[in-house]
C-alpha positions as CSV (number, residue, x, y, z in Angstrom):
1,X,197.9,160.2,-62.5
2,X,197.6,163.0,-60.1
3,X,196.7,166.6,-61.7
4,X,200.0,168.3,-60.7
5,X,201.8,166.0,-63.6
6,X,199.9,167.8,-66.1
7,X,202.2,169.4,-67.7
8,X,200.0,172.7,-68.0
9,X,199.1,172.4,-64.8
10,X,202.5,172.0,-63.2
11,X,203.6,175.5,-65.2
12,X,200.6,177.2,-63.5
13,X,201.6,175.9,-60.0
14,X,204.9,176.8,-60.3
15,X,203.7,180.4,-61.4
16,X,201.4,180.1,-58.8
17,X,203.9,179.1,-56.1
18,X,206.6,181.6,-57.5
19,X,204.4,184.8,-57.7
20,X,203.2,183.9,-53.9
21,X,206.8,184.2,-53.0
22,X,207.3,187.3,-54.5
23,X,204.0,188.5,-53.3
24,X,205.9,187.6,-49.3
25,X,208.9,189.4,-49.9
26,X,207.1,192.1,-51.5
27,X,204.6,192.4,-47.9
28,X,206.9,191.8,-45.8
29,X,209.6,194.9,-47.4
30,X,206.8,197.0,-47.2
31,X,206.2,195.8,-43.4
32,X,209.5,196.4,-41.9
33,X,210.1,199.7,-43.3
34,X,206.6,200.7,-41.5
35,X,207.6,199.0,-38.6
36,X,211.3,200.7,-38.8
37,X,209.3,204.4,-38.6
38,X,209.9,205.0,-42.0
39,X,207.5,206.3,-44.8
40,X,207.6,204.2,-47.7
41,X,204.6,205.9,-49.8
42,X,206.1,205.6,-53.2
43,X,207.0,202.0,-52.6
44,X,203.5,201.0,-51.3
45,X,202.3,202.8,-53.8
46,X,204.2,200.7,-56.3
47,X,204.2,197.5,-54.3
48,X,200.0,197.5,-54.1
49,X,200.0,197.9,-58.0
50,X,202.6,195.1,-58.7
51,X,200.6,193.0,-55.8
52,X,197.2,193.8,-57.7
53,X,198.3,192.9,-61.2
54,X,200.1,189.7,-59.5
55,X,197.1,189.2,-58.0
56,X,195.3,188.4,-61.5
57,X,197.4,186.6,-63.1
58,X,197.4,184.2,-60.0
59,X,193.6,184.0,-59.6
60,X,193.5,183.6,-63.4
61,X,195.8,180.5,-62.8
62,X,193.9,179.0,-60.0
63,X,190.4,179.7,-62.4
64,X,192.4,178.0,-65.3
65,X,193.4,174.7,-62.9
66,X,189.9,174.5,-61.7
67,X,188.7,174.5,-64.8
68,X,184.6,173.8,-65.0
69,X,184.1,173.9,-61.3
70,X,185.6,177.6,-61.4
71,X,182.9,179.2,-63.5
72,X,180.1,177.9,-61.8
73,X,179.0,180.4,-58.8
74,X,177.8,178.6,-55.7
75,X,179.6,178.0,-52.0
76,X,181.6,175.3,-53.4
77,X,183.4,178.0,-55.3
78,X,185.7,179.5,-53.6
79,X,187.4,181.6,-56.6
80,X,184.2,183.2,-57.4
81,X,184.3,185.6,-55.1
82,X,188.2,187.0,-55.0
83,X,187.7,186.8,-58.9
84,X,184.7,189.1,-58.9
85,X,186.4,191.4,-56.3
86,X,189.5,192.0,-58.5
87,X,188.0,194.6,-60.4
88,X,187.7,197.0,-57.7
89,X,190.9,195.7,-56.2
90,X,192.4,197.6,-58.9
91,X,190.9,200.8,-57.7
């Protein structure tokens, strides 16, 4: 049975696959208005805390689905790294 008809692992990729979404829209908003001349500090303000607290709950996801593998440092893992960083993503 392949893993996606876990059904805890479906409801993480569908999390997953929703928050990217929203994560797009919220860039590419943010984008345009820059690109239009305009000065959207208070919404990137906003956006880049939404995007970092998405950000989390994603990776948090991802380490969930990868189980074992995703606590184990070394070059096959390629969580370790954006989950190590996330701390002073928040910054």
């Amino acid at each position: 049975m392949s893993i996606g008809k876990f059904e805890g692992v479906a409801e993480a990729l569908g999390r997953i696959g929703g928050l990217n979404y929203l994560l797009e829209a919220s860039r590419t908003l943010t984008t345009t208005s820059l690109d239009m001349g305009q000065k959207p500090g208070i919404v990137t303000a906003i956006a880049k805390y939404h995007m970092t607290e998405i950000s989390r709950t994603i990776l948090n996801d991802s380490m969930d689905i990868h189980a074992g593998r995703a606590i184990q440092c070394g070059p096959m893992n390629y969580l370790s790294s954006a989950y190590l960083g996330v701390p002073v993503a928040s910054q």
